[in-house]
Each structure stands twice: as structure tokens, then as C-alpha cells.
C-alpha positions in Angstrom: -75.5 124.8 99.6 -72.6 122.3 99.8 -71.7 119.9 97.6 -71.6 116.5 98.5 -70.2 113.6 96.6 -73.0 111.6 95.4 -72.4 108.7 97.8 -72.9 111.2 101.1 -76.5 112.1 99.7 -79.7 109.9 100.8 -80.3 107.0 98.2 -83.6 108.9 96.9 -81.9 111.7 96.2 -79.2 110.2 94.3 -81.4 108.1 92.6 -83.6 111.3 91.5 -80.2 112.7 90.5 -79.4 109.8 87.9 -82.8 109.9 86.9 -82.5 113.8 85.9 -79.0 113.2 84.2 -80.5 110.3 82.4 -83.3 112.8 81.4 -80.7 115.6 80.1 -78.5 113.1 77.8 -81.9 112.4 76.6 -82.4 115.7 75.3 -79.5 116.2 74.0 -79.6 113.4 71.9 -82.7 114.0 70.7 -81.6 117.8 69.6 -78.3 116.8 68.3 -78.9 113.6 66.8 -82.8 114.1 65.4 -83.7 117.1 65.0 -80.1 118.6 64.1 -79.1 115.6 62.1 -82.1 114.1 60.6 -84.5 116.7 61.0 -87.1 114.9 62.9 -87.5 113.2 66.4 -86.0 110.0 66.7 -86.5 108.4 70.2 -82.9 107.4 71.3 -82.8 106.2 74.5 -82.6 102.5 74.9 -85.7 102.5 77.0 -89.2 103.7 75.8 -89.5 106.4 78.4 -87.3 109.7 78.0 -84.1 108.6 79.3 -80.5 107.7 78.8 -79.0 105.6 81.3 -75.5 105.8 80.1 -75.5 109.8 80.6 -77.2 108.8 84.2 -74.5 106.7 85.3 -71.7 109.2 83.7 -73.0 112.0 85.7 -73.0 109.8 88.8 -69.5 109.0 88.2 -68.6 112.2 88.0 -70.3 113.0 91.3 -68.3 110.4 93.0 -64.8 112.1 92.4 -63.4 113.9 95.8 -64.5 117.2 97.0 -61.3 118.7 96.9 -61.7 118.3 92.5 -64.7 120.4 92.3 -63.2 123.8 92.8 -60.4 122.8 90.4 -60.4 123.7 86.5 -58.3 121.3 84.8 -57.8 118.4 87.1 -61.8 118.2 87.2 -61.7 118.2 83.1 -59.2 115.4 83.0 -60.9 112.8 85.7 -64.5 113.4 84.0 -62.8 112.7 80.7 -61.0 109.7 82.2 -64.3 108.3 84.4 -67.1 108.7 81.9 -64.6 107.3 78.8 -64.4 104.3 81.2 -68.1 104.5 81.7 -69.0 104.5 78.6 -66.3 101.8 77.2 -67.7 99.8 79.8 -71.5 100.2 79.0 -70.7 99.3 75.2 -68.7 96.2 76.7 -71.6 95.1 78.9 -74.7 95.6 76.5 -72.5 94.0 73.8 -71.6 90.8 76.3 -75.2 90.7 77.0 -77.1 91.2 73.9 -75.2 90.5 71.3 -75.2 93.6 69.6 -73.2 96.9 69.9 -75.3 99.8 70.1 -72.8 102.4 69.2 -69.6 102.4 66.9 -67.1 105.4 66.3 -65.0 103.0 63.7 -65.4 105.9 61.8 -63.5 108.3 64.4 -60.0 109.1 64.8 -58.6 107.7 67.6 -60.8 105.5 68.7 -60.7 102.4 70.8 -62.5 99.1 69.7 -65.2 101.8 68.5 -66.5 102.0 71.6 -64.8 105.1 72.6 -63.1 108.2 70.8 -61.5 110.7 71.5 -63.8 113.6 70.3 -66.4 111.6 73.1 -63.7 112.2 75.7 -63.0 115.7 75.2 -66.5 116.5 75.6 -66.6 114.3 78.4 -64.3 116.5 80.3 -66.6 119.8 79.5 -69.7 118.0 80.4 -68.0 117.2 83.9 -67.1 121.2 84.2 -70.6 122.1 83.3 -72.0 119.3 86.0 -70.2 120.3 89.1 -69.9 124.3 88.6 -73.8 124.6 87.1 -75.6 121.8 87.3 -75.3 119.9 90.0 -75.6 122.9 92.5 -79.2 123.4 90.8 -80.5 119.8 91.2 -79.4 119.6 95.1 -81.1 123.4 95.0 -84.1 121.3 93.6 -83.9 118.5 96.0 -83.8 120.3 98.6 -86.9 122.5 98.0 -88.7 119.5 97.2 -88.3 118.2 100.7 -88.0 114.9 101.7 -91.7 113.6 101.6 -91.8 114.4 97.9 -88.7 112.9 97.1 -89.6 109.8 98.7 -93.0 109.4 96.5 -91.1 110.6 93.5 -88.5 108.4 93.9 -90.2 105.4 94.6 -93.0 106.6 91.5 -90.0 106.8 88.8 -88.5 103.7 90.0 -91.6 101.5 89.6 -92.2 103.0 86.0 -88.1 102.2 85.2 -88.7 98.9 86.5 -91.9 98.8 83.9 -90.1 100.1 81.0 -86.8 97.8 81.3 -88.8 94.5 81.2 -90.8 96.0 78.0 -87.5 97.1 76.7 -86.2 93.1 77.6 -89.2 91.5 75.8 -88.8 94.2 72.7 -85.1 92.9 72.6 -86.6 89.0 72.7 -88.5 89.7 69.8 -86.0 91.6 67.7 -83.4 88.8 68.6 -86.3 86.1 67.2 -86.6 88.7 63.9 -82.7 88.1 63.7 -83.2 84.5 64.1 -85.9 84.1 61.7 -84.2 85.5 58.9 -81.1 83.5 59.7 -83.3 80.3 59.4 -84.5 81.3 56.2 -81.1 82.3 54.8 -79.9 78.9 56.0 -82.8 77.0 54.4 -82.3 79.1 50.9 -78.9 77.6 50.9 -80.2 74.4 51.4 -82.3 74.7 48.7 -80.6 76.7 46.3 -76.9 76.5 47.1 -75.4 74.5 44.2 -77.4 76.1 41.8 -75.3 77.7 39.0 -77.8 80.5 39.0 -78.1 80.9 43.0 -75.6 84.4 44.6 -74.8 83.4 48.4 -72.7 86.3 49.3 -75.4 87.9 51.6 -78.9 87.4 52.5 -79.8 90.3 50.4 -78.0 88.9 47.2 -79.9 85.5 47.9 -83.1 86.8 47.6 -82.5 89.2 44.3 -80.9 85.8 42.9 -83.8 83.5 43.9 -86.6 85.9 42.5 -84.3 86.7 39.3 -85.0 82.9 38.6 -88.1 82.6 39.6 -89.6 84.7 36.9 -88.2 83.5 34.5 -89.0 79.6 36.0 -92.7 79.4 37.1 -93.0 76.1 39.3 -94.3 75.6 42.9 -91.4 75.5 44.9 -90.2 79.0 43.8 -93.6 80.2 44.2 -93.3 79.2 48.0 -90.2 80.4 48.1 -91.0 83.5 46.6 -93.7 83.8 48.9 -92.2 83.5 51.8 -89.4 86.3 50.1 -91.7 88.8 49.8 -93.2 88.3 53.6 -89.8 88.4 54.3 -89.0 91.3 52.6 -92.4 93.0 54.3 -91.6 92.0 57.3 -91.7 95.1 59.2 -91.5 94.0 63.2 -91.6 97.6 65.2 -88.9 96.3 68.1 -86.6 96.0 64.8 -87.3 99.1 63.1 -87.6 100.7 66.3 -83.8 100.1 67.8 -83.0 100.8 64.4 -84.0 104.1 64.0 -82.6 105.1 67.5 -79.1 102.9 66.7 -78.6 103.3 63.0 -74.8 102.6 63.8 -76.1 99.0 65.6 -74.0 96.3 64.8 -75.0 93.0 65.6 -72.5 90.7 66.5 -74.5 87.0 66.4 -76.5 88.5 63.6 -74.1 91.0 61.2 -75.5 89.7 58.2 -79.5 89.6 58.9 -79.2 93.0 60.2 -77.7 94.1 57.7 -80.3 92.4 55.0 -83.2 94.2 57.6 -81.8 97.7 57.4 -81.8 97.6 54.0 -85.1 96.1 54.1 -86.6 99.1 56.1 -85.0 101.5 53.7 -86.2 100.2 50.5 -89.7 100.3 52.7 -89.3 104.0 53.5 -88.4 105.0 50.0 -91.7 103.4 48.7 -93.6 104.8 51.5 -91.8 108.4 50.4 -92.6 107.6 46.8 -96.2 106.7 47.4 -96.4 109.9 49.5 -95.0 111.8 46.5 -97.4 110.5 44.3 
């Protein structure tokens, strides 16, 4: 079967194709980054449903270089590596511009750029676009075309209505994790108003704040630390699943309205998962 660029294929099918690329980055992450690294299943696509978009839309990218590239070795390696780095410095751009937060950071990595892209990425970019055009992609039109159109059509148009249900879940699950954010910034705020020119009272972090706060308030019972304390330890409790969940999946998240609240939460949710292993232990 010949293979077409992406944009010479009927929109069904290319939206089926995103949808299966989407569904193999999903995989992958899962293996490499739960089960390899952390021994268990961690979720990580954005969206609640087994998918990641950004793999989608690099595959697709990769499907819209000329014809003439796919029977090529190293001219195909070198424009995936260049299209899906773009792709993916772009994604980090746009989710960053649009929420605040970035999702993923390679600080860590050599070579990196803003740590939104590295180079390691890259050069695995360029093998993923080899395996895509000389294995993959011949399969999924294979696929596709077995399916036949009628098929397609209702699969399409099933899968789309389900992504359109998952992204506004996903948009109200960022809401709320954006109110967590804000929450604990209001209460960091009002400690300060509070506390700040105690002698006593640490306002490096939020974190430091609170150990600070309840050091002094054992050691001076009166009613305003008790509601203060109170509202610590709810604090400290406070385990809201959108938070915890784009957490887990993002453990590299950086948020940039919100660097020191998320910061305070993820240590929050580790001190909760030691207990909880303790407990367990016991």
C-alpha cells in the first residue's frame, strides 16, 4: 500500500491515526516511566483516558514530511529529530503560556534548551521517526484500510466525542488544582500577616512557615494559634485528587504562578505517603 503524507488521507483516518500514536506514547510512558522506573502504574497522559497528545501530534508531524524522505535513512532521522524537537518545544511553550505550569523539565539534561527540550529527547526523536514511516505507519493504513470506511467513520466520530469528554474533565481538574494552588497561597499570605514580625516566625517557604508556627504554638496555648493550628493541620491533610493526581503523572511539574505552594504540596503528599507506608508496615 502507498504511503501517503498525512494531509492526502481522509480526515477520519488521520484523526484515527493521531489517536493510535497518542495511544502508543501512552504505553510507552507508562512502561518506561512506571513500571520501569517506579515499579507501579502511574497514569501519565495529561488526559484521564489512555493517551498522549504530544506523541499524537509528533507522529503526525512526522507524517507530514515529503514522500520523497520516506525511503531515505538519514535525511528521514534528522527532519523527525528537527520536527518533533519543535513539537515538543512548542507543546511545553503552549501548556506553560496557558496554565501556568510546565509539565516537563530536562534542567537536569545536558544540552538542553529552556528545559523544554534535550538533546537525548531529540536523538530518539529521530529513531522514533525511522520506526514510524518504515514499520508503523504502513501497519495502521494496513489497519485502516481493512476496517473500511463505514467503521472508521463511527469510530472516528465515537473517540472524538469521548476526547471531547475527557478534555473538559481534564479543564475542570486543572480549575480545581489551580484553586488548591491559590488556597494555599492565601493562607501563606495571611500567616505572614499574622505572624510576620514575630521574632520566632521562619518565612522562607510555606513549608518553613508552618513548622515555625506550630513550633510556637506548643509551647504557647492561646486561641488564635489554636485556629491557626487548625487550619495547619487541614492544610497539611489536604489531599485534593486533581493535585495529587497531576502530580504523580508530572513529578518534574513546575508551577510557574505557584513555585512555592507546589512545592509545600509535594512535600505535603510525601510526608502523607510515608505515613500511609508506615501505617501499612505496622
Amino acid at each position: 500500500m502507498e504511503l501517503l503524507p498525512i494531509y492526502r488521507l481522509p480526515f477520519q483516518w488521520a484523526f484515527l491515526i493521531f489517536i493510535m500514536f497518542s495511544f502508543i506514547g501512552w504505553c510507552s510512558e507508562v512502561v518506561y516511566v512506571g513500571f520501569i522506573h517506579n515499579h507501579r502504574f502511574i497514569n501519565r497522559g495529561f488526559l484521564h483516558g489512555p493517551l498522549c497528545p504530544v506523541y499524537g501530534f509528533g507522529g503526525v508531524v512526522i507524517l507530514t514530511l515529503p514522500p520523497a524522505l520516506y525511503q531515505t535513512w538519514l535525511p528521514l532521522y534528522f527532519a523527525s529529530m528537527l520536527l518533533c524537537t519543535i513539537v515538543e518545544y512548542f507543546v511545553s511553550w503552549f501548556m506553560e503560556k496557558l496554565f501556568h505550569a510546565r509539565w516537563w523539565d530536562y534542567s537536569k539534561y545536558k544540552f538542553n534548551i529552556k528545559g523544554r527540550v534535550c538533546l537525548l529527547n531529540s536523538i530518539l526523536f529521530g529513531f522514533m521517526g525511522l520506526g514510524v514511516i518504515r514499520f508503523v505507519y504502513p501497519h495502521m493504513l494496513k489497519l485502516l484500510n481493512w476496517m473500511g470506511d463505514f467503521v472508521i467513520n463511527i469510530a472516528a466520530d465515537a473517540i472524538g466525542l469521548v476526547l471531547i469528554v475527557d478534555i473538559f474533565l481534564t479543564v475542570r481538574k486543572l480549575v480545581d488544582f489551580a484553586a488548591a494552588m491559590e488556597k494555599i497561597k492565601s493562607f501563606e499570605e495571611s500567616l505572614l500577616d499574622h505572624y510576620g514580625q514575630e521574632v520566632w516566625f521562619r518565612g522562607e517557604s510555606i513549608s518553613e512557615m508552618i513548622a515555625s508556627v506550630r513550633e510556637h504554638a506548643r509551647e504557647n496555648k492561646d486561641k488564635i494559634n489554636d485556629r491557626i493550628l487548625e487550619k495547619i493541620n487541614n492544610m497539611e491533610y489536604f489531599k485534593h485528587k486533581a493535585c495529587e493526581s497531576f502530580i504523580n503523572r508530572f513529578p518534574s511539574m513546575q508551577s510557574i504562578q505557584y513555585k512555592e505552594e507546589l512545592a509545600h504540596l509535594k512535600l505535603t503528599l510525601l510526608k502523607n505517603k510515608i505515613k500511609n507506608k508506615i501505617k501499612g508496615k505496622n
